[in-house]
C-alpha positions as CSV (number, residue, x, y, z in Angstrom):
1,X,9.1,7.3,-59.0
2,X,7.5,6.7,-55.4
3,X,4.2,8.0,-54.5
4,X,3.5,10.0,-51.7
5,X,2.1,7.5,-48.7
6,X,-1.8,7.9,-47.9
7,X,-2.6,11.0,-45.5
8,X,-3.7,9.1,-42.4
9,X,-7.5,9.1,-41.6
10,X,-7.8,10.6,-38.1
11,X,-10.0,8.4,-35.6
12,X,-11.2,11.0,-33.2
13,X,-12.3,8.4,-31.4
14,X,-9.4,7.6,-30.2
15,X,-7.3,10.7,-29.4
16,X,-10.3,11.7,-27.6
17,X,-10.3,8.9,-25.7
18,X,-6.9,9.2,-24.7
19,X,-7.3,12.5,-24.1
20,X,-10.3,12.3,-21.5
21,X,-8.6,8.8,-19.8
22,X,-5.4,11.4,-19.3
23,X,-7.7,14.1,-17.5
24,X,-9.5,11.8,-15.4
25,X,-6.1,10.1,-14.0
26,X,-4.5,13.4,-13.7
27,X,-8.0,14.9,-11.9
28,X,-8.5,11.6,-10.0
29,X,-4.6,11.7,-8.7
30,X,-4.7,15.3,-7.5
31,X,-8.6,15.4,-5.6
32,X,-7.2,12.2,-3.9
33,X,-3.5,12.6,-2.6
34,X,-4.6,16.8,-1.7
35,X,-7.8,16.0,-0.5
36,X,-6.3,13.8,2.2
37,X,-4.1,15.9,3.3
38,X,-6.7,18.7,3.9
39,X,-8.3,18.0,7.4
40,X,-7.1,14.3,8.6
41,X,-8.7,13.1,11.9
42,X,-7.4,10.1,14.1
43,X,-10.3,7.9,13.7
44,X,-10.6,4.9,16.7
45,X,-6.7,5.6,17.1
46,X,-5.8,2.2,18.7
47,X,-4.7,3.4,22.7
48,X,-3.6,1.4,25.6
49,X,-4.6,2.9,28.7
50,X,-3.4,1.8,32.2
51,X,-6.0,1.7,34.9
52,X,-9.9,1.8,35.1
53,X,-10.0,5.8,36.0
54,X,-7.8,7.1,33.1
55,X,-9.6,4.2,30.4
56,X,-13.1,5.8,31.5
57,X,-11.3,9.2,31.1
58,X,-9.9,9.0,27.8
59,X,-13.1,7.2,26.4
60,X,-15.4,10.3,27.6
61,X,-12.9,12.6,26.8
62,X,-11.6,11.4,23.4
63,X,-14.5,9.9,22.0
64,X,-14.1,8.5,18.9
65,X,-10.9,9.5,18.3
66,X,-9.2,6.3,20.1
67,X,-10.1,3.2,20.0
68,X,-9.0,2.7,24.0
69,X,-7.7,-1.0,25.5
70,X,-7.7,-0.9,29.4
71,X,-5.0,-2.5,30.6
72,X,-3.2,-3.3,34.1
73,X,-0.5,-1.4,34.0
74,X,2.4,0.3,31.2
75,X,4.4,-3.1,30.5
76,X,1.2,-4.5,29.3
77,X,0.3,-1.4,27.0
78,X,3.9,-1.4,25.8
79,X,3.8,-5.1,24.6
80,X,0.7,-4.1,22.7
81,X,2.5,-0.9,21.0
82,X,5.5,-3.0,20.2
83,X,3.4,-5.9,18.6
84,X,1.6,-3.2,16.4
85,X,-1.9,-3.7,18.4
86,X,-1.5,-0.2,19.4
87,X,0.1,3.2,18.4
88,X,0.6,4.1,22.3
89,X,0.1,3.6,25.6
90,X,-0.7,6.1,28.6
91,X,-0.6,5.2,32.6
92,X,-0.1,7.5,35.2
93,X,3.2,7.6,37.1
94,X,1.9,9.7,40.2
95,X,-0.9,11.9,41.0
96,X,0.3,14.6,38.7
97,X,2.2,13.1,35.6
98,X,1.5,10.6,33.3
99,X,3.9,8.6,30.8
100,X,3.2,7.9,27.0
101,X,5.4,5.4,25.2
102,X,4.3,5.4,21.5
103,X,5.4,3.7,18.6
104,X,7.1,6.3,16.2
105,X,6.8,3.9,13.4
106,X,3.6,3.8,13.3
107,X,4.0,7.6,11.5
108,X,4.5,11.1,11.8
109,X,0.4,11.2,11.3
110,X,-0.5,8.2,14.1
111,X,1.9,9.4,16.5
112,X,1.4,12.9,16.2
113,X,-2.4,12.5,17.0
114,X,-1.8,10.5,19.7
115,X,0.6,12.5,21.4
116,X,-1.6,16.1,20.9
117,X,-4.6,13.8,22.1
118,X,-3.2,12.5,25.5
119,X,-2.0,15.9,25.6
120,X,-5.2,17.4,25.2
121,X,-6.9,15.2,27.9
122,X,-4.3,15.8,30.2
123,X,-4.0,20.0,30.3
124,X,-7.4,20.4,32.0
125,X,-6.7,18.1,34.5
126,X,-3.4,19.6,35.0
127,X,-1.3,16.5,34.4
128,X,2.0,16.7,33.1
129,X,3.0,14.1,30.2
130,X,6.3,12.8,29.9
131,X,6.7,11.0,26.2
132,X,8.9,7.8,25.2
133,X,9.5,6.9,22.0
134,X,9.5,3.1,22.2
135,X,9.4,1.7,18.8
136,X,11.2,4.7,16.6
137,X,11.7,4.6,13.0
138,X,14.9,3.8,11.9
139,X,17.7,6.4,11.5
140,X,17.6,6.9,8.0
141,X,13.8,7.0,7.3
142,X,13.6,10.4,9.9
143,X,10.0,11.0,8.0
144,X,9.2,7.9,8.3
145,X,8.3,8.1,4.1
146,X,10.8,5.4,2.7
147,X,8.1,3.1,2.7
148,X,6.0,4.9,0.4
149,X,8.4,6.0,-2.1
150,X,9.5,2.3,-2.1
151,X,6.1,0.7,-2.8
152,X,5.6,3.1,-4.9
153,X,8.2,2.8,-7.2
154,X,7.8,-1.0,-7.3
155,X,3.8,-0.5,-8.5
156,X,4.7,2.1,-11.0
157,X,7.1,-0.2,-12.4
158,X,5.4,-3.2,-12.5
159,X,2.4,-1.3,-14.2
160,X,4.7,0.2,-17.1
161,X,6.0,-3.3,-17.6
162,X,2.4,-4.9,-18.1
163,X,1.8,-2.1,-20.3
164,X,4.9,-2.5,-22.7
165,X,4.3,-6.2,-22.4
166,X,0.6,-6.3,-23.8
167,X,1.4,-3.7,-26.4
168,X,4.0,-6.2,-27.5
169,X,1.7,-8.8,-27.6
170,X,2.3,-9.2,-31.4
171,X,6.1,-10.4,-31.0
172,X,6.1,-11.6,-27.7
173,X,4.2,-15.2,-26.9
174,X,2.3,-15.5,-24.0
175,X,4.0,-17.8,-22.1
176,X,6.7,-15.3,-22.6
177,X,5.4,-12.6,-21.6
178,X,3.9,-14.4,-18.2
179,X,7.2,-15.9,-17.9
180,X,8.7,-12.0,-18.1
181,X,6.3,-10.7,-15.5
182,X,7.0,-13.3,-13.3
183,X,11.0,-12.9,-13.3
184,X,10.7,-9.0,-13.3
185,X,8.7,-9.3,-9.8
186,X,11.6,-11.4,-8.2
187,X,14.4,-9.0,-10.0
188,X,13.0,-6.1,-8.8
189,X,12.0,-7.1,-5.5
190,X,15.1,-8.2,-4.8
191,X,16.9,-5.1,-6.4
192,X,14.3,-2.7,-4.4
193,X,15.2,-4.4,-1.2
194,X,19.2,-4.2,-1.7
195,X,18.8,-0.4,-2.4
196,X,16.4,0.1,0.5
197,X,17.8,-2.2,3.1
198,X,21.2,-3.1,3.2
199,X,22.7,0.1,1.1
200,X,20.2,3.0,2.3
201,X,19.8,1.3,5.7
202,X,16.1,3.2,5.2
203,X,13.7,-0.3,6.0
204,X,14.6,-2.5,8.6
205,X,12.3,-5.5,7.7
206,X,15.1,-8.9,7.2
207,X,16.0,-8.4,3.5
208,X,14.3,-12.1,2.8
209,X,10.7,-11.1,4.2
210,X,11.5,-7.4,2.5
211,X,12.0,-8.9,-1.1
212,X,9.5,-11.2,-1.1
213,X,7.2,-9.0,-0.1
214,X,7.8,-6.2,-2.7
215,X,8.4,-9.2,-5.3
216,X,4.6,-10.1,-4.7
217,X,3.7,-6.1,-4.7
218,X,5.2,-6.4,-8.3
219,X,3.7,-9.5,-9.1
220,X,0.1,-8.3,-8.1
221,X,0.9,-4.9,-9.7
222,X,1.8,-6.3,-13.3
223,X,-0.6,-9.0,-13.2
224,X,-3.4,-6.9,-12.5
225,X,-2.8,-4.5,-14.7
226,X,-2.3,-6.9,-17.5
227,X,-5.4,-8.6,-16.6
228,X,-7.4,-5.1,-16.8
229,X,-5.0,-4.1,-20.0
230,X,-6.5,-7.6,-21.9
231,X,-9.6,-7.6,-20.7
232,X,-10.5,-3.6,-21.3
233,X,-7.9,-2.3,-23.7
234,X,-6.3,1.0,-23.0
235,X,-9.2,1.9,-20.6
236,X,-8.1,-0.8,-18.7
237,X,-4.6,0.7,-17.9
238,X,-6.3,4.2,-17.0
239,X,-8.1,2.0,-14.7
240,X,-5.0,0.5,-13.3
241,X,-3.4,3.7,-13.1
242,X,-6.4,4.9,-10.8
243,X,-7.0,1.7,-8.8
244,X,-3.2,0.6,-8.0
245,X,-1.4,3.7,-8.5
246,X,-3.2,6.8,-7.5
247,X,-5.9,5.3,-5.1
248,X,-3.9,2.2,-4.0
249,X,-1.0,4.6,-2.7
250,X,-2.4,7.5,-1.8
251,X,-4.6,5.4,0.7
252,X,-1.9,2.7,1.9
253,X,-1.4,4.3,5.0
254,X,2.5,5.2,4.4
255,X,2.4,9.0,4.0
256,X,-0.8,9.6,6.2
257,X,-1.5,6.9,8.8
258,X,-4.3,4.5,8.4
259,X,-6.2,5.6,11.9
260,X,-6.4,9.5,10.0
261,X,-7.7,8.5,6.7
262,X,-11.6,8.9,6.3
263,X,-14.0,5.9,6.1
264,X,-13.8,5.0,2.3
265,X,-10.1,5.5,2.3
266,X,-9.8,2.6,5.5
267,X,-12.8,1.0,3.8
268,X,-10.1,-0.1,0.9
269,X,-6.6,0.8,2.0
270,X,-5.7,-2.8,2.9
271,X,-7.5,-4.7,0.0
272,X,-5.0,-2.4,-2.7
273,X,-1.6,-4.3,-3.1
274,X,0.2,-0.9,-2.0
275,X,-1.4,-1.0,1.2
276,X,-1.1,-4.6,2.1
277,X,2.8,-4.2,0.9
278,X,3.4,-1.0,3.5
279,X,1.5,-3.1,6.1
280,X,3.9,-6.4,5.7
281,X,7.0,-4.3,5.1
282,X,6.5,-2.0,8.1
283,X,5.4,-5.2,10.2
284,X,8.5,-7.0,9.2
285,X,10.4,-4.3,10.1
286,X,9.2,-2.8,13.5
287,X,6.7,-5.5,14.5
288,X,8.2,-8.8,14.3
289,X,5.9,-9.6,11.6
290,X,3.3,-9.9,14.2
291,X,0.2,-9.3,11.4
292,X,2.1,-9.6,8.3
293,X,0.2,-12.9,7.2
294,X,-2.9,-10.9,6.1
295,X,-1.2,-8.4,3.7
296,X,1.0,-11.3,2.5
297,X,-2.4,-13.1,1.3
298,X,-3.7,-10.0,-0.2
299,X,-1.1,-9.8,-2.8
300,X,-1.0,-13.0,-3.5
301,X,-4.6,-12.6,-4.4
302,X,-4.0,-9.8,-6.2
303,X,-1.3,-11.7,-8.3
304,X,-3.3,-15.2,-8.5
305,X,-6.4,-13.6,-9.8
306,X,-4.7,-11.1,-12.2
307,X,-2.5,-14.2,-14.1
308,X,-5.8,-16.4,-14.0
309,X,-7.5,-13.3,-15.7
310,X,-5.1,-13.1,-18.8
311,X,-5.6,-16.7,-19.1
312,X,-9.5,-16.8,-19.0
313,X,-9.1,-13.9,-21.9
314,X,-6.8,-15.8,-23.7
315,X,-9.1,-19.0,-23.3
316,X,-12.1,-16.9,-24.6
317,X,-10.4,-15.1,-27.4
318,X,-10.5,-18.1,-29.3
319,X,-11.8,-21.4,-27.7
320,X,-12.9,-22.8,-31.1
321,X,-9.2,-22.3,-32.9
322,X,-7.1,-23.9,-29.9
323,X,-9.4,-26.9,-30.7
324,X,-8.7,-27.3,-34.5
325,X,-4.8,-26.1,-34.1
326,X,-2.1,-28.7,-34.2
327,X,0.1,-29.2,-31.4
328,X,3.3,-27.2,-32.9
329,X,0.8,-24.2,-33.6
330,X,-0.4,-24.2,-29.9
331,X,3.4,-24.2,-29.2
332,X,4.0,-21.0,-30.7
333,X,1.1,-19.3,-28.8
């Protein structure tokens, strides 16, 4: 006859810790995505204006709010816009009107402020403004939101990966599960470019510069998060849920434009792998990858330092037994 098994000793440690890390994410990821959204102001809003007069105008009159380029006439500011050095340009087109081509792309946020703005400096003067929509977002991204939902789904699954990976540490070797992360980040790049490019039509970034950079978003995503996972334990993934997840998109510029976000939000929106992958795949796809280098080095950062991580933790787990194992027993590690 079988005995009963042990009653398990409770560790109250542990649920509690669980328990608090849960709280803080779910705290953390509500004060930062609705806190955001509660009073954005354009914030040295990057503006070509045409002509000495109307530059010294919208610099006294908009203050801070734009960031303002003189420049010698509207084919100069539009270059600017559609190279992503500027949200919009302004020039007056006769004594009473004034034309504003803008880049829609840039967001419903970005191009929203710019257009009340120049609006706002031209009512008192009695100007009329006549508004062009020179880089528009692509038909099927109306909201201009597929970005976000896109990056977004590549980080969370990249995290859960690096998660389930580390817990299965015991069966899985190293190399293996390295080897795993790696493949996953050129899988799913490629898989979240076909869905989001050529089927959905919703990014227009060339589906090559599209997948790697969401394959390097994964990479620095899963990597990172491993790197914390080993290196913390399970506070380590509440950390990476905070840091890539919650902070990392909230801040990346894709649902409220970088030139509305406060200080600290701009301070680290494009060192988080979210916001350097919005910034590549939006420069890709409306800016001829004009500034698309930067982000592109960010991730790959990201990724770099996160695998060199789990290999320094591995390295100082046990430096003495990797010295006094065989060859075949390093083999299986």
């Amino acid at each position: 006859m079988s005995s009963a098994p042990p009653p398990v000793a409770t560790l109250h440690k542990v649920w509690i810790q669980v328990v608090v890390t849960g709280l803080i994410i779910g705290a953390a990821f509500i004060a930062v995505y609705v806190g955001l959204q509660r009073d954005p102001e354009p914030r040295r809003l990057p503006l070509a204006v045409a002509g000495p007069e109307l530059a010294g105008a919208a610099r006294s009159g908009l203050g801070d709010a734009v960031d303002v380029t003189q420049v010698a006439g509207l084919a100069e500011g539009a270059e600017l816009v559609r190279n992503g050095d500027a949200v919009a340009v302004v020039g007056a087109t006769s004594p009473t009107s004034l034309l504003l081509e803008y880049s829609g792309a840039s967001g419903i946020s970005e191009s929203g402020a710019v257009r009340q703005l120049v609006a706002g400096l031209a009512g008192p003067a009695g100007l009329t403004v006549e508004e062009t929509d020179i880089v528009p977002l692509t038909r099927y991204d109306a909201r201009g939101l597929a970005t976000f939902y896109v990056v977004f789904g590549v980080t969370l699954a990249s995290f859960v990966l690096a998660q389930g990976l580390t817990g299965a540490a015991g069966a899985v070797r190293l190399r293996h599960r390295l080897y795993a992360i790696g493949g996953f980040a050129v899988v799913i790049g490629v898989v979240a470019a076909t869905i989001a490019g050529p089927i959905y039509g919703s990014l227009k970034a060339p589906f090559l510069l599209l997948a790697l950079s969401l394959s390097l978003l994964s990479a620095a995503s899963a990597f990172a998060t491993k790197a914390m996972g080993v290196w913390l334990g399970p506070a380590g993934f509440g950390l990476a849920v905070l840091i890539l997840t919650t902070i990392g998109n909230a801040t990346s510029g894709a649902t409220l434009g970088y030139d509305v976000l406060p200080a600290w939000a701009q301070a680290v929106s494009a060192k988080l792998p979210p916001g350097a992958a919005v910034r590549a795949v939006n420069d890709f796809g409306y800016y001829d990858g004009s500034h698309a280098a930067m982000p592109l080095i960010v991730l790959a950062v990201w990724a770099l330092a996160g695998f060199g991580l789990v290999l320094l933790r591995q390295r100082a787990a046990a430096p003495r037994v990797t010295k006094e194992l065989p060859v075949e027993a390093l083999s299986s590690r």
